[in-house]
N, C-alpha and C positions, 0 to 999 in steps of 0.2 A: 647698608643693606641689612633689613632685619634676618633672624634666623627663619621668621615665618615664611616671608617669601624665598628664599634656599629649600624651605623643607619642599613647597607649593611647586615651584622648577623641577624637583627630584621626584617627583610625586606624577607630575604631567609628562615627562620627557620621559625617554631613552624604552628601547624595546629591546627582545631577547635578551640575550647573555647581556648586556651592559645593564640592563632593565635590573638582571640580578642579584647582577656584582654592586650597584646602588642602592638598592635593600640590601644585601649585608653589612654595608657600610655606614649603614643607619644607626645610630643609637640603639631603637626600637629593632629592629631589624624587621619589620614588620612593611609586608607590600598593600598595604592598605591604611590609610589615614584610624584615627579613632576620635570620637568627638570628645571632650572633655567630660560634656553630659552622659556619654555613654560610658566613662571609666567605672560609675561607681552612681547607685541604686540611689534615689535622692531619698525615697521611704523609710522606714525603720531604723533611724539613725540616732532613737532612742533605745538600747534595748530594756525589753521588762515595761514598756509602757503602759501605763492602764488608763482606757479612756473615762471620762468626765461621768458615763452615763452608767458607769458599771461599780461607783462609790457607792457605800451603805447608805439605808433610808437614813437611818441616824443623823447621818452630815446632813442630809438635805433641809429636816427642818428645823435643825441647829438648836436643838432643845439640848443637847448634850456637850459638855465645853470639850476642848480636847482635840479638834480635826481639823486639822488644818491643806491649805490647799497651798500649790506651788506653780508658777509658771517659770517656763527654762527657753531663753531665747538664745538662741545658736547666731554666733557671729558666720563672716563667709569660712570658709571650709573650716568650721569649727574650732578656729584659734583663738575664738573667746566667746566666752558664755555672759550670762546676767540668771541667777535663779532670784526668787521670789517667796518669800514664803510668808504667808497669809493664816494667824487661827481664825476659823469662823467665829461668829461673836453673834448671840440673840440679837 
């Protein structure tokens, strides 16, 4: 028997005082589930990001050497990365 279905059992069963006494004996201690998705904001998990459209004219038409671009790919919960870095070039 997994823990998920244990946790699913304690979660649907028992009312009043026992209802309570099996929340506190939860890890979380918490009488309500939480979705994984809701733990934590999937947005802004770069800080300091600056978007593509807010780079100087200069980069755009790469008359000027020097600027270089980066892509950063987030593995799953960001236990591994890949960056990327690119100079522009006429």
């Amino acid at each position: 028997m997994s823990h998920e279905a244990i946790c699913q059992a304690l979660f649907v069963q028992g009312e009043g005082e026992l209802r309570a006494i099996i929340y506190r004996a939860l890890r979380s201690g918490r009488a309500r589930r939480v979705s994984s998705s809701a733990k934590r904001p999937r947005r802004d998990l770069i800080v300091g990001m600056v978007d593509i459209s807010a780079r100087p004219k200069e980069a755009e038409d790469r008359a000027v050497p020097g600027f270089w671009e980066s892509d950063l790919v987030l593995g799953a919960v960001c236990k591994s990365q890949i960056l990327a870095l690119v100079e522009r070039q006429t």
